[in-house]
C-alpha positions as CSV (number, residue, x, y, z in Angstrom):
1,X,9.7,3.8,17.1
2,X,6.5,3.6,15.1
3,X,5.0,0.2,13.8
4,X,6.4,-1.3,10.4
5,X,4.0,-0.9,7.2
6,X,6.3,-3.8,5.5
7,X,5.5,-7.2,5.0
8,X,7.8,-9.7,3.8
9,X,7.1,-11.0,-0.2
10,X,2.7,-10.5,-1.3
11,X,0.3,-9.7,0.7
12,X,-2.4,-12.8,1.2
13,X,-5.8,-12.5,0.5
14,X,-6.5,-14.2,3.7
15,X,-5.1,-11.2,5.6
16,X,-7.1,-8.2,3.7
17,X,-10.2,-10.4,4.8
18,X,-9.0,-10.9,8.1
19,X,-8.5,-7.2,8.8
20,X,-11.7,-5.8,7.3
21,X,-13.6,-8.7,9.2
22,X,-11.8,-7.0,12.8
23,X,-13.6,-4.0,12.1
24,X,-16.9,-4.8,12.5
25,X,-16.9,-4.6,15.5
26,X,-16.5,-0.8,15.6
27,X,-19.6,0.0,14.8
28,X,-19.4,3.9,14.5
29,X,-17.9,3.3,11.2
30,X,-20.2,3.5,8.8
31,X,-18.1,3.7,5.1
32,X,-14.2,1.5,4.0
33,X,-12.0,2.5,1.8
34,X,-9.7,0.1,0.3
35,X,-6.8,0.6,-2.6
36,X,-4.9,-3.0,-3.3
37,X,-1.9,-2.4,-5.7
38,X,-1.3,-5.3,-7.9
39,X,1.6,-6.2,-9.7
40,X,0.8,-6.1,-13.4
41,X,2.6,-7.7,-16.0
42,X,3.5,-4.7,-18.1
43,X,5.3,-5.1,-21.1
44,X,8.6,-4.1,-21.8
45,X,9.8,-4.2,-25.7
46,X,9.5,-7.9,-26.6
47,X,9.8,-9.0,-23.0
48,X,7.3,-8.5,-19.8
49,X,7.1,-7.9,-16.0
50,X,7.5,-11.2,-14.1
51,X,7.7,-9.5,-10.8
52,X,8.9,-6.8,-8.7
53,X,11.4,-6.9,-6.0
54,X,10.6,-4.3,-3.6
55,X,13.4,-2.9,-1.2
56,X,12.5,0.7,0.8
57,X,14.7,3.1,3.3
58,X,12.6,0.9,6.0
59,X,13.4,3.6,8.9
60,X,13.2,6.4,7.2
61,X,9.8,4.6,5.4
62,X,8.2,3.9,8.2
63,X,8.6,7.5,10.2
64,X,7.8,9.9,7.1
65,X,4.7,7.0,7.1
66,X,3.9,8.4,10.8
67,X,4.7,12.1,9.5
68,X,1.7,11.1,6.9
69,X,-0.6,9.4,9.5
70,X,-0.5,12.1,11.5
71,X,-1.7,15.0,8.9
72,X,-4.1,12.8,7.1
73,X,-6.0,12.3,10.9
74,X,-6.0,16.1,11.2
75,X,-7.5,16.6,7.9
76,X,-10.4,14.4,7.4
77,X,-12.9,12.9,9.6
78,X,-11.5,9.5,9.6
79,X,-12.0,6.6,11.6
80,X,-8.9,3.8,11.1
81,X,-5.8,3.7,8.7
82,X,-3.5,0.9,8.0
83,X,-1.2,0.7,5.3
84,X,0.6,-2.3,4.5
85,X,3.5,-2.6,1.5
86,X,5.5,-5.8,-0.1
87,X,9.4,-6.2,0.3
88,X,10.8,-8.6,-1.5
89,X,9.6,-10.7,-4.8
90,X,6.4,-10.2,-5.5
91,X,5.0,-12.1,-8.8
92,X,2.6,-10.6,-11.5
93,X,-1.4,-10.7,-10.1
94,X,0.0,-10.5,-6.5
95,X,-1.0,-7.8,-4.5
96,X,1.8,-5.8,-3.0
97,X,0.3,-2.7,-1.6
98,X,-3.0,-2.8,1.0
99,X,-4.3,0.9,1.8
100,X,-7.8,0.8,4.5
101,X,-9.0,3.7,5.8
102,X,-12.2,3.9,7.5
103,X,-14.6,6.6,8.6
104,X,-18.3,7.4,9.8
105,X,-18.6,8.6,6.1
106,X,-18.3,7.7,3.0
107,X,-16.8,11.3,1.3
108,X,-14.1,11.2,3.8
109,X,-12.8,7.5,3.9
110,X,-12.5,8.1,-0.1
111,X,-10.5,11.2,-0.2
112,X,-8.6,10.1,2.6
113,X,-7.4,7.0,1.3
114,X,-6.8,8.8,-2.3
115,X,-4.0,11.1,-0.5
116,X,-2.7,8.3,1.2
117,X,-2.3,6.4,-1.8
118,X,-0.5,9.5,-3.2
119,X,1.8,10.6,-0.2
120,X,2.9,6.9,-0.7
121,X,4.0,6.6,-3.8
122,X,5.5,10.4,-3.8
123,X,7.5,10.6,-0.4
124,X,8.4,7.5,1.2
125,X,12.0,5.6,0.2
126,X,10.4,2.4,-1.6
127,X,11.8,1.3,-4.9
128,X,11.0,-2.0,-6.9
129,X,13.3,-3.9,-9.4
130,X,11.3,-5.2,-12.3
131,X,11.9,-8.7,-13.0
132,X,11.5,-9.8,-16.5
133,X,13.5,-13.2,-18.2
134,X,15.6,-10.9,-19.7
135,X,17.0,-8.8,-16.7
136,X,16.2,-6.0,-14.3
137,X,15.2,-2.4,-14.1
138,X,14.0,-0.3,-11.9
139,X,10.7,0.8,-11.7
140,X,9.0,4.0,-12.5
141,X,5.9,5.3,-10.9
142,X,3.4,7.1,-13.5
């Protein structure tokens, strides 16, 4: 079974620090790549995003994510990946997406981490309910 990118509701602060700081350690890597997804408050007619309440094909998620990990290693000269993603509520200014790849380089941590960042949103079974006071919808990725 491969690991779970899903964590339950926002993703702290406290735990993006707490990752890159475990990396420094490794010192052949010499460039990080980070892309935090934040939940904006969009608006929506007369009315605005409050949150959104994330739900995903977890299995299926999380072995296409594998699928993913797999080809991006082959194709660039990368170091570390770890990709975390909200279920659940997550309020406006929370951050419900955490994408770190790392590499001896800078070029390749950056287009590394822009694929990724792609091949999420694109291919894996994640959908979000927008929240706003007057109802639901679902969201669309642009």
């Amino acid at each position: 079974m491969s690991k779970s990118i899903f964590k339950q509701g926002a993703i702290p602060a406290t735990f993006i620090g707490d990752s890159i700081a475990k990396h420094q350690s490794k010192t052949s890597i010499g460039a990080h790549q980070i892309f935090l997804g934040q939940v904006r408050a969009d608006a929506k007619g007369h009315d605005a995003v409050q949150s959104i309440d994330y739900t995903a094909y977890e299995e299926m998620a999380n072995t296409q994510m594998a699928v993913i990990r797999e080809e991006i290693f082959e194709q660039h000269d990368i170091t570390c990946m770890h990709v975390y993603h909200s279920l659940g509520k997550v309020a406006v200014g929370e951050i419900c997406l955490f994408v770190f790849v790392s590499s001896p380089h800078r070029a390749a941590s950056q287009v590394a981490c822009n694929e990724l960042v792609e091949r999420i949103k694109n291919e894996l079974p994640i959908w979000g309910q927008e929240v706003l006071s007057s109802g639901v919808e679902w969201k669309v990725n642009s």
